[in-house]
C-alpha positions, -999 to 999 in steps of 0.1 A, spaced: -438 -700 -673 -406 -698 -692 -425 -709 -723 -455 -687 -722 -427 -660 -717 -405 -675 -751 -437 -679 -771 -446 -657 -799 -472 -632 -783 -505 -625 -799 -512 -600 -823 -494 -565 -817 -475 -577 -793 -442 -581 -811 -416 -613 -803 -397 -596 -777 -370 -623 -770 -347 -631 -802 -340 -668 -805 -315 -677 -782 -317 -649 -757 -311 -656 -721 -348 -655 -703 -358 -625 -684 -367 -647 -653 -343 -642 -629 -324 -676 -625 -316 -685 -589 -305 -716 -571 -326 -739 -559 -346 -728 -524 -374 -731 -505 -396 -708 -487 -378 -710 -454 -349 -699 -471 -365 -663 -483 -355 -633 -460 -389 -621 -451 -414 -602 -456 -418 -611 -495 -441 -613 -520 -448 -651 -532 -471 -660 -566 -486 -694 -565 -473 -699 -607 -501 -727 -610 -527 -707 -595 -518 -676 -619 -518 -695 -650 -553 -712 -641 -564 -676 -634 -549 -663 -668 -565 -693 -688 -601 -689 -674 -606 -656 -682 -588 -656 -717 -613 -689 -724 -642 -664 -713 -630 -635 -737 -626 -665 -764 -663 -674 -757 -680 -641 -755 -659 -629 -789 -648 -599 -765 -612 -584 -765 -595 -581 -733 -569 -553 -726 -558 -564 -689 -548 -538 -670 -510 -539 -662 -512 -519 -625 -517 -552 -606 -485 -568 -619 -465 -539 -632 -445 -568 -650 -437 -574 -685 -432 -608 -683 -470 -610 -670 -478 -588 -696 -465 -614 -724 -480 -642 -709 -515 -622 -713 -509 -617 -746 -495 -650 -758 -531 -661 -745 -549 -637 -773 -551 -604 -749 -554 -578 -776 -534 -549 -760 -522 -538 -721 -542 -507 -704 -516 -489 -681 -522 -459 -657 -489 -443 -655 -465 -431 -679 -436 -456 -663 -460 -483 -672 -464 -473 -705 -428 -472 -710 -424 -505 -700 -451 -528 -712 -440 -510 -749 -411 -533 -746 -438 -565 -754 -469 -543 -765 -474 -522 -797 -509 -515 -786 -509 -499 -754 -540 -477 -734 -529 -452 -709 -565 -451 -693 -556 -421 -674 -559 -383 -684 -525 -371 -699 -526 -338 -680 -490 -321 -675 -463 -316 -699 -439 -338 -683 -472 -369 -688 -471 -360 -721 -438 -355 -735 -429 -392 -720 -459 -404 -735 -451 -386 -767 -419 -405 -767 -432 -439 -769 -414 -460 -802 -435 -451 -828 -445 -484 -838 -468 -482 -803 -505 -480 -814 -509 -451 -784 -547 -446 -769 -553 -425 -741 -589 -419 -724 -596 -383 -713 -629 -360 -702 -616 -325 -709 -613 -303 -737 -583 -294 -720 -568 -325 -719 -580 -330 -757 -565 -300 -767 -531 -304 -752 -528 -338 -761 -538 -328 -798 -504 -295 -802 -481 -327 -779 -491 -353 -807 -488 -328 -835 -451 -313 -823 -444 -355 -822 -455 -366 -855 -478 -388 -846 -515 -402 -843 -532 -405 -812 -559 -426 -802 -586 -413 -777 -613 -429 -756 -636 -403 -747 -645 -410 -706 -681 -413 -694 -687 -414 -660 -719 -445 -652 -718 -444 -613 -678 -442 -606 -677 -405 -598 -642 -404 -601 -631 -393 -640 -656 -391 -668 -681 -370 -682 -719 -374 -668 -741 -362 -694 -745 -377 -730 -742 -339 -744 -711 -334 -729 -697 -367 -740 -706 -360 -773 -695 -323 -777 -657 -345 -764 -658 -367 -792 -665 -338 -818 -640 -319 -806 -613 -350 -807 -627 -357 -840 -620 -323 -852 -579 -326 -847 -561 -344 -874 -536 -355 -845 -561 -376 -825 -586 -406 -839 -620 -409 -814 -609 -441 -810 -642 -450 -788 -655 -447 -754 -646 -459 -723 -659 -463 -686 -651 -480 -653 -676 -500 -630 -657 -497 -600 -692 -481 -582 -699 -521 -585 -689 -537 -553 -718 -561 -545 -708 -598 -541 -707 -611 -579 -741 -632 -571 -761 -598 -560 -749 -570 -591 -779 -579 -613 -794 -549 -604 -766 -520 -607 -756 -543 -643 -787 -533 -656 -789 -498 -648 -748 -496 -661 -765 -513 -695 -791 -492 -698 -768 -458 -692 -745 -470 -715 -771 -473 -738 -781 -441 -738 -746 -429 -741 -744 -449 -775 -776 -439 -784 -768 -401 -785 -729 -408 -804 -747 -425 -832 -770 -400 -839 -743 -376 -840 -724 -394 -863 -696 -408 -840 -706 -445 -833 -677 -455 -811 -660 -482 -827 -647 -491 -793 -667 -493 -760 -642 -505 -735 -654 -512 -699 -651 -536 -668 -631 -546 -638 -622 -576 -620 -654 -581 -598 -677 -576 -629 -659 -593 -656 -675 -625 -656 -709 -604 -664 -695 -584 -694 -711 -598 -716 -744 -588 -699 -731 -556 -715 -736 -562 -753 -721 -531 -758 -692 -530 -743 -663 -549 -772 -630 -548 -746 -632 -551 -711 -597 -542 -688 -595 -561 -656 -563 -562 -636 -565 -578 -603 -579 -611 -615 -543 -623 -626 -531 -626 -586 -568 -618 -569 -567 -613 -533 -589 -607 -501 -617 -583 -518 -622 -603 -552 -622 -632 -529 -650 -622 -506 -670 -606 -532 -672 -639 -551 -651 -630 -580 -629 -659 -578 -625 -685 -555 -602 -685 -524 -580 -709 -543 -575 -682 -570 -555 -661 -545 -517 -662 -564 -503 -639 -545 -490 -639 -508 -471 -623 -486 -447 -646 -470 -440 -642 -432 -420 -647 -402 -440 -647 -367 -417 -621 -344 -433 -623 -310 -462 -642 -295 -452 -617 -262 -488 -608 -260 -514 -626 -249 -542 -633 -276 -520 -621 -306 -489 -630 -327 -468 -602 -342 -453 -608 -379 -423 -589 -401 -450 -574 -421 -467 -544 -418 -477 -512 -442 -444 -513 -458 -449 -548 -473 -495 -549 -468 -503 -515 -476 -527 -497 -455 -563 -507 -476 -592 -510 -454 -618 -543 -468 -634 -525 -497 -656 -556 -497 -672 -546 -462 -673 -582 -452 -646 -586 -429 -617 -567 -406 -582 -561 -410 -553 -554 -436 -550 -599 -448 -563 -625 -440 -539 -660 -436 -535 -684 -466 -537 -712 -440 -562 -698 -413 -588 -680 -423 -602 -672 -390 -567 -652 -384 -565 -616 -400 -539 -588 -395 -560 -565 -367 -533 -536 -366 -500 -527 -381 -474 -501 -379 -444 -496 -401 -423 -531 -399 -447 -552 -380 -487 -568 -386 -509 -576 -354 -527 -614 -364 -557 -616 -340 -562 -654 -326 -595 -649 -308 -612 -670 -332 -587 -699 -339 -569 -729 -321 -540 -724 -336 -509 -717 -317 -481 -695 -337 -444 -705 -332 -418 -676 -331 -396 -682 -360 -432 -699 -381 -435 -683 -411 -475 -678 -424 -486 -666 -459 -508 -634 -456 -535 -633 -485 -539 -589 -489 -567 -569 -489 -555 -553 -520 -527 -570 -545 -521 -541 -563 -508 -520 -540 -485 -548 -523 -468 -555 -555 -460 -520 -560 -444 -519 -524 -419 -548 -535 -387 -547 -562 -390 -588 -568 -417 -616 -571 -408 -648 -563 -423 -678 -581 -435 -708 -563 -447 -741 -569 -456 -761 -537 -432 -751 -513 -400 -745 -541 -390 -713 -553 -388 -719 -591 -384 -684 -607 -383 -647 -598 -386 -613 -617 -387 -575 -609 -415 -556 -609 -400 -533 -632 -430 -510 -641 -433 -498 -607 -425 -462 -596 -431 -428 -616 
């Protein structure tokens, strides 16, 4: 880890630690897991780095760029180690993201609407040497964005939304997407940088998504179809997620794909078939608090270190499954403590045994947490904050 963080990143990423700095991994004492106060957040180091290598040797086979998004790890650290692999940029959601990731990024996409002055004038205050995109779907949006980046000085990329099945942000029509891109096109402040969607409306298991893949292709298709004969070929087409991103290139489109969660995975990519259970980095370590009740166990973690994220997979119960027991999820929780329902297992919980809870959604329990701790085996070797987290 410390020397994917030390290496020279790729590309636009500049060298963000001089020769001779200190490393920005927390250094801490030797420990091991029973040592950690719990609940905490735990990332298997060799399970992340196998998960960062496969998919930067898939980019590297299907000539795609990859433009992870940062909202799973919210860590610039991460972030270099992405890049030092050949990822071509970071795609953030929030502005505090932004601000962060430009301290290893030059290329950075806020793939989130910059509605509000207080979005923009933080975005607009990025070092300059940060190659800024933003997506968007409104004239509004365009037009603001175009008077912020004009006050600033500076040249602002845009990806122009479509919406293929999400229907959450993105424009629905071909005409309307077009009349977008020839209004960004019109302001010398913005460069139609290309277009951009999100599959997220995919959430078959990986082995069943031939179907909704080729009606995504053949939308985006048409999409293409009517910007080229308008005279605004996007130069970019940037799609995908985690759970489809082994099938971009299904997608011949599509040039830059931004998945997030594959870097740490968890419960849902798991039971969808996106990655293995192995794959699973991150997990929430544990102490069992009572075993009062009978047919239950009660651990120190509930919504304040799970998060409260039904199964998006619809495949299973609960708020986590265990690391270690599979047949044992979290049934309930309230604030401070997590329900684990033992009518399907032999296994008889100790108070005081600590268990590693695999989450439904990784994204959101990083973002509940100040520190990471990184693990090999049972030894702590390495922490960091997760610094990008927070408005």
């Amino acid at each position: 880890m410390a020397d994917t963080v030390n290496a020279t990143t790729h590309g636009t990423c500049r060298r963000w630690l001089a020769s001779g700095e200190e490393s920005p991994l927390f250094p801490i004492p030797p420990m091991t897991l029973t040592t950690l106060e719990t609940p905490v957040p735990l990332v298997d180091l060799d399970r992340m780095e196998r998960n960062l290598d496969r998919l930067a040797g898939y980019t590297r086979a299907h000539g795609l760029a990859l433009r992870p998004h940062v909202k799973t790890h919210k860590s610039p650290i991460i972030a270099a180690a992405q890049l030092q692999r050949g990822a071509a940029g970071v795609t953030c959601a929030t502005t505090r993201e932004a601000e962060v990731m430009s301290a290893v990024c030059d290329d950075i996409l806020v793939a989130y609407p910059p509605v509000g002055e207080g979005r923009l004038r933080r975005l607009m205050a990025l070092a300059s040497r940060v190659r800024l995109t933003v997506a968007l779907d409104s004239a509004a949006a365009a037009e603001a964005l175009a008077a912020a980046a004009s006050a600033a000085g500076r040249r602002v990329g845009v990806y122009v939304e479509a919406d293929l099945g999400m229907r959450r942000v993105g424009l629905g029509t071909p005409a309307e997407i077009v009349a977008l891109a020839r209004l960004v096109a019109s302001h010398s402040s913005l460069e139609l940088a290309g277009l951009t969607f999100y599959p997220g409306h995919i959430r078959e298991s990986v082995d069943k998504q031939a179907v909704a893949l080729a009606e995504l292709r053949r939308a985006l298709d048409e999409v293409i179809a009517a910007l080229t004969a308008a005279g605004l070929p996007p130069r970019v087409v940037s799609g995908g997620s985690t759970p489809t991103m082994m099938s971009t290139h299904q997608l011949p489109a599509v040039t830059e794909f931004r998945p997030g969660t594959y870097v740490f995975n968890d419960r849902t990519t798991a039971e969808l078939g996106a990655c293995d259970w192995d794959d699973c980095a991150l997990t929430v370590l544990a102490t069992v608090v009572s075993t009062a009740v009978p047919g239950q166990a009660v651990i120190d973690a509930g919504t304040k270190a799970l998060g409260r994220e039904p199964l998006r997979a619809n495949a299973g119960d609960g708020f986590g499954v265990l690391l270690s027991h599979r047949d044992v999820y979290v049934r309930a929780m309230s604030e401070e403590h997590g329900m684990l329902e033992l009518g399907s297992t032999s296994w008889k919980p100790r108070v005081g045994e600590q268990v590693r809870v695999i989450p439904n959604h990784v994204c959101i329990v990083v973002h509940l947490n100040d520190v990471v701790h990184g693990i090999r085996g049972d030894r702590v070797e390495t922490s960091w904050p997760v610094e990008a987290r927070g408005r």
